[in-house]
Structures are given as C-alpha cells and as structure tokens.
C-alpha positions as CSV (number, residue, x, y, z in Angstrom):
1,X,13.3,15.3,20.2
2,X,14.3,12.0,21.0
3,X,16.4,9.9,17.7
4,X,15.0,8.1,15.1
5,X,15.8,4.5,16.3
6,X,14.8,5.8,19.7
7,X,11.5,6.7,19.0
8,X,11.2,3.7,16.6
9,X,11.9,1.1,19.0
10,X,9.7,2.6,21.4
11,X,7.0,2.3,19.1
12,X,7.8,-0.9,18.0
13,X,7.9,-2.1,21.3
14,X,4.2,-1.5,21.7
15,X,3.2,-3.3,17.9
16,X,5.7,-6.4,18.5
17,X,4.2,-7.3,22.3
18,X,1.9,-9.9,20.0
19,X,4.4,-12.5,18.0
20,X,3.2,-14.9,15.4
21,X,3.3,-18.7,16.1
22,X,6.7,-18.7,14.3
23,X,9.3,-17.3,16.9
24,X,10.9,-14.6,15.9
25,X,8.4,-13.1,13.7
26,X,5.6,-10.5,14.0
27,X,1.8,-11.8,13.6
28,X,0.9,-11.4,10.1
29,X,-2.2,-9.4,11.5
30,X,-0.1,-6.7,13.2
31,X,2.9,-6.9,10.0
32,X,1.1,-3.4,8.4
33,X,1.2,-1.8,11.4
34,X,4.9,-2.8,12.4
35,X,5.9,-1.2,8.5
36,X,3.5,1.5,9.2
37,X,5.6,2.2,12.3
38,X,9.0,2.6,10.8
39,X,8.1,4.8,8.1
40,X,6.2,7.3,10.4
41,X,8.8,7.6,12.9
42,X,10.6,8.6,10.2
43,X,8.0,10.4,8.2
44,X,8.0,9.1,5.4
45,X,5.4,7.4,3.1
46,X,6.2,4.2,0.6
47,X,4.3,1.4,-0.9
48,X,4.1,-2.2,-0.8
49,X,4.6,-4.3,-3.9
50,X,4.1,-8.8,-3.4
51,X,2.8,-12.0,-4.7
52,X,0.2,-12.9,-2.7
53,X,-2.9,-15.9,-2.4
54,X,-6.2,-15.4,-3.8
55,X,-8.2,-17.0,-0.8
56,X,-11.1,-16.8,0.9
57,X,-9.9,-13.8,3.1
58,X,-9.3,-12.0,-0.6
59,X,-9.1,-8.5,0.8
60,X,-6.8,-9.4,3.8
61,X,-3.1,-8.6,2.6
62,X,-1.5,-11.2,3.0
63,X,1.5,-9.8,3.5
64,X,5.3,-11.9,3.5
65,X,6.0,-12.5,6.8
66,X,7.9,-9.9,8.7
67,X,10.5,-10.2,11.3
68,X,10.4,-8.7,14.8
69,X,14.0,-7.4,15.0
70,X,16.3,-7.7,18.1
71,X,17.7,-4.1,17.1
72,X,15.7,-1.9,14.5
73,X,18.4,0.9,14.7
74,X,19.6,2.2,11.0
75,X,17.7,4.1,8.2
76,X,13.8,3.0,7.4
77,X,15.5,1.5,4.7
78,X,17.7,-0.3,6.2
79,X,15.4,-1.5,9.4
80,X,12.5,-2.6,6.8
81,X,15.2,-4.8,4.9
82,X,16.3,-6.8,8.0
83,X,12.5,-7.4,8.7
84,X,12.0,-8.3,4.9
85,X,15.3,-10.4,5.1
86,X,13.5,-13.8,4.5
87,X,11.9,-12.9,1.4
88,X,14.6,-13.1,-1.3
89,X,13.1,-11.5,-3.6
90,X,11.7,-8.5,-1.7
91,X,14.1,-5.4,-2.1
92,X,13.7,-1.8,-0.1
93,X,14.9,1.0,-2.0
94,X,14.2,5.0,-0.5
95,X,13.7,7.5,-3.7
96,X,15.0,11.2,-3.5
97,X,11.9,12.1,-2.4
98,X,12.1,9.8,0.4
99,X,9.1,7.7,-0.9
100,X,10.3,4.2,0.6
101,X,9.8,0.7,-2.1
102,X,9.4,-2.4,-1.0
103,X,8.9,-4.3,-3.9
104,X,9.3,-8.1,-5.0
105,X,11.2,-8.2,-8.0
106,X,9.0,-10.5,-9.9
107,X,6.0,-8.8,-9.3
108,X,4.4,-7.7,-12.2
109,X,3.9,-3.7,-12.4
110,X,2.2,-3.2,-16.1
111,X,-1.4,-2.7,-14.2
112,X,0.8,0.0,-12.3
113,X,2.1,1.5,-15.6
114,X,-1.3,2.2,-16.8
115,X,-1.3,6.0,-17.8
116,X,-4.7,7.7,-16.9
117,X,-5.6,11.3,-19.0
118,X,-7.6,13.0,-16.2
119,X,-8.7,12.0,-12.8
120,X,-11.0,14.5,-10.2
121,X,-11.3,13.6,-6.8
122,X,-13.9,15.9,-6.6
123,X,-17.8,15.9,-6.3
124,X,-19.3,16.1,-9.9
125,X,-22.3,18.2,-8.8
126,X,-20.5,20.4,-6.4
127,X,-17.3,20.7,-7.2
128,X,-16.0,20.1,-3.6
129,X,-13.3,17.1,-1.7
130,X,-15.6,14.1,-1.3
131,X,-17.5,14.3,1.5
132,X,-15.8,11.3,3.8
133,X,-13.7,10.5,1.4
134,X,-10.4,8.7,2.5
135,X,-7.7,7.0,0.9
136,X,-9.5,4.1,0.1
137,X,-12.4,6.0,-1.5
138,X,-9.9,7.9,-3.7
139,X,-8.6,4.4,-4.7
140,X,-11.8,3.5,-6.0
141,X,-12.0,7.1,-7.9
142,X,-8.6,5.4,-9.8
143,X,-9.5,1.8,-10.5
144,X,-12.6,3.1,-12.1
145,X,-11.0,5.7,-14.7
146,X,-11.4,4.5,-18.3
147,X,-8.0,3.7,-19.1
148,X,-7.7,1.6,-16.0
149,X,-10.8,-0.2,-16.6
150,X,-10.1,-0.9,-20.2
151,X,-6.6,-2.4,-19.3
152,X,-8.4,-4.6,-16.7
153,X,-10.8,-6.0,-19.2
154,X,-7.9,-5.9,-22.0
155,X,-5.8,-8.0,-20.0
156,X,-8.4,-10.8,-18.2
157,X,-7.4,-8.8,-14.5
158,X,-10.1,-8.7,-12.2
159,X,-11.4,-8.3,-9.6
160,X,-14.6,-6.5,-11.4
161,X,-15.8,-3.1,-10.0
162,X,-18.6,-4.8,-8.0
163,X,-16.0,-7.0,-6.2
164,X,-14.2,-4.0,-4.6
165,X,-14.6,-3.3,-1.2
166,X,-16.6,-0.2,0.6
167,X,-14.8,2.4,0.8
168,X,-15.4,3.6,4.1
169,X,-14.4,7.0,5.3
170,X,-11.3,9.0,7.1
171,X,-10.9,8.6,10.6
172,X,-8.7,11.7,10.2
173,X,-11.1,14.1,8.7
174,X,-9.0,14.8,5.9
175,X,-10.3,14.6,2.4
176,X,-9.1,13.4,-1.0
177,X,-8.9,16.8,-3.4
178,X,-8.0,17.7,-6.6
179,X,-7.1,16.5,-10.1
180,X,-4.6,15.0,-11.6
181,X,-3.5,14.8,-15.6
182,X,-1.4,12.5,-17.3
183,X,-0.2,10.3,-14.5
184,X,0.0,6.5,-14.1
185,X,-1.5,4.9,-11.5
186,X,1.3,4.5,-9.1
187,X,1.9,8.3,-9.3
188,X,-2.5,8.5,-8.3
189,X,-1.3,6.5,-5.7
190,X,1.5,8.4,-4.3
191,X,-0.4,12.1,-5.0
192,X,-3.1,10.4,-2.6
193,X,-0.1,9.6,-0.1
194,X,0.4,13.2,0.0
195,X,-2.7,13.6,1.8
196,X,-2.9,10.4,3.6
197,X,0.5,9.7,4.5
198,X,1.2,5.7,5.0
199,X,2.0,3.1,2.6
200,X,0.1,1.7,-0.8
201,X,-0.2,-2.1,-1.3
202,X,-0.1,-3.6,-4.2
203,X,-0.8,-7.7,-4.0
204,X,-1.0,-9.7,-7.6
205,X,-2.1,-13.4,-7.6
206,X,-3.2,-16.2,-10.1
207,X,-6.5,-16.7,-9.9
208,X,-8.7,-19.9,-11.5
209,X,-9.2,-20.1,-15.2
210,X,-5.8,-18.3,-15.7
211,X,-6.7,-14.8,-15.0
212,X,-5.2,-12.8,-12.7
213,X,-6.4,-10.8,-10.0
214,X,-4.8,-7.5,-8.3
215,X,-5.7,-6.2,-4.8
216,X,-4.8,-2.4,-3.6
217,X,-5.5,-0.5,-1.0
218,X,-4.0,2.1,1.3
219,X,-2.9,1.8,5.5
C-alpha cells in the first residue's frame, strides 16, 4: 500500500486541478472535497466548526478559504493546518480517537452542547433504519428532538424546521440505525460519522434583527 502523503497527493492532485481566482488557493466550491480528501486517505472522520455569512446561497458552506499546498506531506493534522494557515483563528486538533477538529476558536458551541435524552433513528411504525435515510436525513432526526428545538426557540436561533433543507438520500446505500441516550448533539453528530464516515459542519452567523442562525450538515 502506497504512504499516506503518497496517496494523498495523488488524490489531491485530481481535487486541486480547478484553483480559485486567488492564486494559490483552492475554489471555495471544490474546498469540502479537498478536506474530505485528507481525512479519507487517512481514514479518519472530523468536523468543521466557522463563522460564516447568512446570504442568499444560505445552505452553501461557505467555507474559509483553503489553500492548495505545494507539499501536503505530514499528519492530516498537520496538512489541514497549512491549508487553514490564513485563518488565524481556525485551529486543527486530532482526538485519541482520531476524530480530526477544525474549529475557530470564537465560534460559539452552546447549540452544540445541547444534551438530548433519547434520539431513534428508526422508523416509528416499523422499527427498522430509515428507508433512504443518509446523513443528512439523520441530521434532521437531531435538530428536531425536543431539547434541541426548545434551545433554538429559547435562544432566538433559527433557522425554523421548515427552513431546513431536504434531506435527500445515501448514495451509498447505507442507513442511519439505532438510538442514542444522553448525548449532546455533537456526539449525535459523530455516532452518525460512524456510519457515514466524512466530516460535520457547523457554520454560525448573525442574522437581521439580532438573531442568530446556525447551519449543519454532513459531506
């Protein structure tokens, strides 16, 4: 098997052929799939934490810009802090688990922190995995538990429950399954990594009329 920078440069080589405008970095388009790159060559999962803009693209991540690396040889870590290196405040930290963070570090996490008492990601009426259901669906099975809902409303964050996307379905044929108890939503989050291994985004802005809105989804 050929080495980890090996294998990620080759694969890099293939989402980096398409620059943005600014020399030096990768289109903000193809940014996911460049951080989706490093942490499968190395298999691991992580999650995304950022400011972003609440524009009229709302559910495009907007994600800080990313720079397409001359050498990408080191530790995922290590590679996806020399591509985050002009964001100051962004810092990439691997757990023991070798769940990779990139998080801002004035990014508020309390919607994060929220503890939920029991979640299913099963059918009510049949007790089975959802039928189609991928990551994005078992997001929507988190943002709509009680606790998380009553935090939302608590705390003036939207966007409302109709203003969330369709969920769509799993290219992979895998299902979200099974049911968690006592967990906050990031650890929803990273049990739904488990099955659909990638990264989690988190993207908080300031919205009109002072309340603030909070975007996540999975790639």
């Amino acid at each position: 098997m050929a080495p980890y920078g090996v294998r990620l440069v080759s694969a890099l080589l293939l989402v980096t052929s398409c620059v943005g405008q600014d020399r030096g970095f990768i289109d903000s388009r193809l940014a996911p799939w460049a951080i989706s790159t490093v942490l499968s060559a190395a298999h691991v999962s992580g999650s995304l934490e950022f400011e972003g803009r609440c524009g009229p693209h709302t559910w495009q991540p907007d994600i800080p810009r990313v720079r397409d690396l001359s050498d990408y040889s080191g530790s995922p870590r290590e590679v996806l802090q020399k591509m985050f290196a002009d964001d100051p405040k962004m810092r990439v930290t691997q757990e023991s688990g070798k769940t990779i963070r990139m998080v801002e570090t004035d990014v508020p996490s309390d919607l994060l922190d929220v503890k939920i008492r029991h979640i299913t990601f099963r059918s009510q009426s049949t007790g089975e995995p959802i039928v189609g259901c991928g990551a994005n669906s078992a997001l929507i099975r988190i943002l709509s538990t009680p606790e998380v809902l009553a935090f939302m409303e608590a705390n003036n964050i939207g966007p409302r429950g109709d203003e969330l996307p369709a969920p769509g379905s799993s290219g992979s044929g895998r299902r979200a399954y099974g049911e968690l108890d006592n967990v906050t939503v990031s650890q929803a989050l990273d049990y739904v990594l488990q099955i659909f291994p990638g990264f989690w985004i988190y993207r908080t802005c300031p919205s009109v009329e002072g309340k603030r809105k909070v975007f996540l989804n999975f790639f």
